[in-house]
C-alpha positions in Angstrom: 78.9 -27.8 -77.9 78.4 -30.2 -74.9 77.4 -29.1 -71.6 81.0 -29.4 -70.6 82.1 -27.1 -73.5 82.2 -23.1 -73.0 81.4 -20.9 -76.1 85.1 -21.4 -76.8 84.5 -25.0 -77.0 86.7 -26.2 -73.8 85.4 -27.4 -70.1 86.0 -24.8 -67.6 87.2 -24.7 -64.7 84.1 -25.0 -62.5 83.2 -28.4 -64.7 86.8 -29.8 -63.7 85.7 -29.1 -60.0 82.5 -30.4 -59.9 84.0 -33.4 -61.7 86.3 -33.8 -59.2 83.9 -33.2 -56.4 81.8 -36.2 -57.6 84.3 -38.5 -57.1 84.9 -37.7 -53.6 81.2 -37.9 -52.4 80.5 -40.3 -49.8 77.4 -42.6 -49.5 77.6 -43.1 -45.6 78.6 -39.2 -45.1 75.3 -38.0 -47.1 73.5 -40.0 -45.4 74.5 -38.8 -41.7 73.8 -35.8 -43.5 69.9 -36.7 -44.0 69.3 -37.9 -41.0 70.5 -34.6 -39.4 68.3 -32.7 -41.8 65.5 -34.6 -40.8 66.0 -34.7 -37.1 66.4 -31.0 -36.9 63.1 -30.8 -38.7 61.6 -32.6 -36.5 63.0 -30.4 -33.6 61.6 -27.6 -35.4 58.0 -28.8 -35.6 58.2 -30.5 -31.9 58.9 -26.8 -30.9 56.6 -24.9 -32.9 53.5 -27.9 -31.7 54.9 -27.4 -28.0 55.8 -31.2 -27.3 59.1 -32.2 -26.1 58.3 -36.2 -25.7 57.1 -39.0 -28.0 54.7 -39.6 -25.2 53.2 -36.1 -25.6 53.2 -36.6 -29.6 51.4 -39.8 -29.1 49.1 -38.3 -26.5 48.6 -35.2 -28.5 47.5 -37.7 -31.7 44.8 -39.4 -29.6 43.3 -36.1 -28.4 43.0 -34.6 -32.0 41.7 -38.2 -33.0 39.2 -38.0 -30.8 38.3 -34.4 -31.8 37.8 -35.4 -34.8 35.3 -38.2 -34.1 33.6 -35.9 -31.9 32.9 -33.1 -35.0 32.3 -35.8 -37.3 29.4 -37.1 -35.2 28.0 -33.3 -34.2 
């Protein structure tokens, strides 16, 4: 029995559909589709860290840098 096979020894139904569901995916569609993932993940953490700007990410970066240089050296 294949993995398309039921215990009766036929594909169902659902197998048929996902069949047919592969054929219709699109490349350029799951992509858009990452991108939004990932931009509203970065909307999530921007939120949650309190920054609303690149300029404050980059600033925030250079702050912790340096607080890190200063504890290494304490």
């Amino acid at each position: 029995m294949t993995t398309m096979d039921n215990e009766h020894g036929h594909g169902d139904a659902n197998d048929e559909q996902d069949l047919e569901d592969d054929s219709e995916f699109d490349p350029a569609e799951y992509n858009t589709m990452l991108q939004l993932e990932r931009l509203e993940s970065l909307e999530e953490e921007m939120t949650e860290l309190g920054v609303t700007t690149l300029d404050e990410i980059r600033r925030r970066i250079g702050e912790l840098n340096i607080q890190l240089d200063m504890e290494r050296k304490g």
